[in-house]
C-alpha positions in Angstrom: 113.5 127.9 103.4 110.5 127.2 105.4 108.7 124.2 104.4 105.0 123.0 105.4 104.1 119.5 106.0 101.1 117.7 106.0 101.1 113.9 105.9 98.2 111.6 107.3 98.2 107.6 106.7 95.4 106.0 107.1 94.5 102.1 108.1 91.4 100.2 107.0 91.3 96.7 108.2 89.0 93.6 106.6 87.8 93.1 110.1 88.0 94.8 113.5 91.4 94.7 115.3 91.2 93.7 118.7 94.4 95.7 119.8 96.9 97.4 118.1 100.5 99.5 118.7 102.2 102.0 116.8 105.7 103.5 116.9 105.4 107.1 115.4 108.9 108.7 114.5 106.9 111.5 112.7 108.3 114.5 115.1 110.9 116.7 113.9 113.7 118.2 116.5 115.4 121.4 116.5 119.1 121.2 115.5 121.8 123.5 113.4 119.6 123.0 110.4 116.1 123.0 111.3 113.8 125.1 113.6 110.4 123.4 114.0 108.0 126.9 114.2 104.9 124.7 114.8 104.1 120.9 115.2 101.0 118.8 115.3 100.1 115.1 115.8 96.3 114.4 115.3 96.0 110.6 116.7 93.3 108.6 118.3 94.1 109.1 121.9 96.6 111.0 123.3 100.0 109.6 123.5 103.2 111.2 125.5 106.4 111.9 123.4 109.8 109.9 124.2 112.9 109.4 123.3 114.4 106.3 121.8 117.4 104.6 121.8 118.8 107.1 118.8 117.3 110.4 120.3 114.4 110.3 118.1 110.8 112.0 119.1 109.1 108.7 119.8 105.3 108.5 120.3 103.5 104.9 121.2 100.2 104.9 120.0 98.1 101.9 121.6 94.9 101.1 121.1 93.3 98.2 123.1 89.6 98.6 121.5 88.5 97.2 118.8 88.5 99.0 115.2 88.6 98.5 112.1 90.5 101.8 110.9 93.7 103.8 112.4 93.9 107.3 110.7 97.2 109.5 111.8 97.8 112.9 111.2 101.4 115.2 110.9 100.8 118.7 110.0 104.0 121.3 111.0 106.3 123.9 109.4 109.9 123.7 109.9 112.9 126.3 108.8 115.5 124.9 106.9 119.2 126.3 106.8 119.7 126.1 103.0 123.5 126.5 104.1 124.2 124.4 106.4 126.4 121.5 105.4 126.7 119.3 108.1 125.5 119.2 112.0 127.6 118.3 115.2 126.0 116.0 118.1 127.4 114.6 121.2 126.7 111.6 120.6 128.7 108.6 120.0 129.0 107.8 116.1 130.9 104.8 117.2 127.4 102.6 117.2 126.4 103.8 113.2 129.3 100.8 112.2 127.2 98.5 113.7 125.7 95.7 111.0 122.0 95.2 110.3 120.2 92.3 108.1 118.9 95.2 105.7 122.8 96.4 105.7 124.9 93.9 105.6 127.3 94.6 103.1 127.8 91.3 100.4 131.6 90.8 98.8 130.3 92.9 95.9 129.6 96.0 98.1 132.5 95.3 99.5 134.6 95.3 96.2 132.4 98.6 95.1 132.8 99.9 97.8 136.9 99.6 97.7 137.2 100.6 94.1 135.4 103.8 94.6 136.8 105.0 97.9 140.5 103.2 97.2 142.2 104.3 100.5 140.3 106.9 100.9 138.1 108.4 103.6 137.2 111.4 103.8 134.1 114.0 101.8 134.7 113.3 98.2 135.6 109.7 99.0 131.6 109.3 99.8 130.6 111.7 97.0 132.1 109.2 95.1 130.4 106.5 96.5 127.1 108.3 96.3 127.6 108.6 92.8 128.1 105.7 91.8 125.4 103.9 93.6 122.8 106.2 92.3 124.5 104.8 88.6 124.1 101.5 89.6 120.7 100.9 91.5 118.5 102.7 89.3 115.6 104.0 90.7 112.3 102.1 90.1 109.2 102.2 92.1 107.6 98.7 93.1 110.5 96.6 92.3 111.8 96.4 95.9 110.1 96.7 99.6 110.4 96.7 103.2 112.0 93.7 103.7 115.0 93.7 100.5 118.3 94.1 101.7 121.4 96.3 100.6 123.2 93.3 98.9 119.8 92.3 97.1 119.0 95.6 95.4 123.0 96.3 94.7 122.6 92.8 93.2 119.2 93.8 91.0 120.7 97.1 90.0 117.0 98.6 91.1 115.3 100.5 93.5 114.6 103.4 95.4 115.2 106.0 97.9 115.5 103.4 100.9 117.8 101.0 99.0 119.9 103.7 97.9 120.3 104.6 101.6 121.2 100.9 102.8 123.4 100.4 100.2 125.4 103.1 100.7 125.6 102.5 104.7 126.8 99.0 103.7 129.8 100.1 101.6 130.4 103.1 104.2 130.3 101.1 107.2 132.9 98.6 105.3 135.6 101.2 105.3 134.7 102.2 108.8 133.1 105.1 108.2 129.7 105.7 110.8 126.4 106.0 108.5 123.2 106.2 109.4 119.7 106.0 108.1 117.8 109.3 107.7 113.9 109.2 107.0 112.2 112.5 106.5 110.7 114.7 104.1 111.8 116.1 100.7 110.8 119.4 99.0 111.1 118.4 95.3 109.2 119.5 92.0 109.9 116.2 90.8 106.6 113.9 90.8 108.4 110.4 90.5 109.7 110.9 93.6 107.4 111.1 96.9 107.5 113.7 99.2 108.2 110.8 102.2 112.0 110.4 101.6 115.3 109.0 103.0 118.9 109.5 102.8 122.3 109.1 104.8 124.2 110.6 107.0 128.2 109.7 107.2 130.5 110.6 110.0 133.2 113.1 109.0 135.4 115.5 110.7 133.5 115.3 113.9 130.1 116.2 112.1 127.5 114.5 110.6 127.3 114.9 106.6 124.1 114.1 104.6 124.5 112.6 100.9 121.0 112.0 99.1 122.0 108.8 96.9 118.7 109.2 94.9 119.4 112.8 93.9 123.1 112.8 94.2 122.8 116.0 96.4 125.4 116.8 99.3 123.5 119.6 100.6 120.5 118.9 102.8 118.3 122.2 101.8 115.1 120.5 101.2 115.6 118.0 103.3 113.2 117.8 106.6 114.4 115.2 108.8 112.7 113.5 110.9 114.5 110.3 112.6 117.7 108.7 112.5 118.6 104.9 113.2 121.0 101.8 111.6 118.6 101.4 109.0 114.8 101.7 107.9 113.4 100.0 110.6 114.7 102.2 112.9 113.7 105.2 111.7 110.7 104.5 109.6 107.7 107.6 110.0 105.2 104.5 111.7 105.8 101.3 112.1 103.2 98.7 114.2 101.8 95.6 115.1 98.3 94.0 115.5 95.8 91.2 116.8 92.9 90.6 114.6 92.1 92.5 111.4 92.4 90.3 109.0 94.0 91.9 105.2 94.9 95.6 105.4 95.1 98.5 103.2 97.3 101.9 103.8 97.0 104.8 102.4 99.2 107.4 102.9 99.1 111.1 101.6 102.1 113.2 101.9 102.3 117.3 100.7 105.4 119.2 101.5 105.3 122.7 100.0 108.0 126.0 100.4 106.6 129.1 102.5 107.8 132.2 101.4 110.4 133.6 105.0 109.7 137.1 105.8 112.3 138.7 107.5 111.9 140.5 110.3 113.1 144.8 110.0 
């Protein structure tokens, strides 16, 4: 499936910002299950990719003028191997157990986490556990932000795509298992849920496994990702800071449509 992205957010600021910095994570990379045919970034200034600390397509967008408005731009199409179950990496999964604020599990996850999995630790022990934390956190828009942790939405029963996603790295990385925070894209008909998206990835059998809590799917095939990390904050699309500015509105505007694949003869 070839999927075409366009996604621009947009700051407005109360009054000019003296300076400002932005970490962009809004590159995809070729892997197993994704061939990026064409990328674009349309930003202020130009600004040289990098890698950070996860292997993410890191840009730094500073500006040290004043404004009063940001806009940034992500337009692209990327094939997706509809097939593909998981994808392999040389990498270290051994850092993915590591605790964050945003993931650290409460006695409750714990427990849940226990009585789904048992003794358990392999493919359908985190199906399980997928399943029943979609169940349990019911999605809800506006209920939950940046800032709530795994243990407070498992402990609301509400939610959404990124509290799904920390609470199921919570319970996995309780059991031992390496998980890691995926933010990307999702191709989906459904209009309650956006087109920006995340999900997890848990290390089994040498290989990196996705499980979309929000839709209970195991099989990435319109999924784009994008960036990886311990949890949101890691791997959010942009995330900055600021002198100056005053209040702030966002506005973001994601579309993420299918392209018909023609096959070559």
């Amino acid at each position: 499936m070839r999927l075409s992205i366009s996604h621009d957010t947009t700051y407005q600021y109360d009054e000019q910002v003296r300076s400002s910095i932005q970490y962009l994570r809004i590159t995809p990379q070729q892997s197993e299950r994704q061939q990026v045919i064409n990328w674009e970034l349309n930003l202020p200034r130009p600004v040289r990719a990098q890698r950070d600390p996860y292997g993410n397509i890191l840009h730094v967008l500073t500006v040290d003028v004043p404004h009063d408005n940001i806009v940034i731009g992500a337009h692209g199409q990327v094939d997706i191997d509809e097939n593909c179950e998981f994808e392999h990496e040389s990498q270290s999964a051994l850092p993915f157990l590591r605790v964050t604020r945003l993931t650290e599990p409460s006695q409750a996850l714990r427990e849940f986490a226990s009585i789904q999995c048992k003794t358990r630790r392999d493919r359908t022990a985190m199906i399980d556990l997928m399943q029943a934390l979609n169940a349990h956190i019911r999605y809800e828009k506006g209920v939950t932000s940046t800032e709530t942790s795994a243990a407070d939405a498992f402990a609301a029963g509400r939610g959404v795509c990124q509290d799904h996603t920390h609470a199921f790295l919570a319970c996995a990385r309780s059991l031992g298992v390496p998980s890691r925070y995926v933010s990307g894209y999702l191709y989906t008909d459904d209009s309650d849920h956006l087109a920006s998206h995340a999900w997890a990835e848990a290390w089994l059998d040498d290989a990196w496994y996705s499980f979309d809590i929000t839709n209970n799917l195991t099989l990435p095939e319109r999924h784009l990702k994008l960036a990886v990390g311990l949890d949101y904050l890691d791997a959010c699309p942009v995330r900055g800071m600021r002198r100056g500015g005053g209040g702030e509105q966002m506005h973001a505007h994601v579309d993420v449509s299918s392209m018909f694949m023609v096959q070559a003869q």
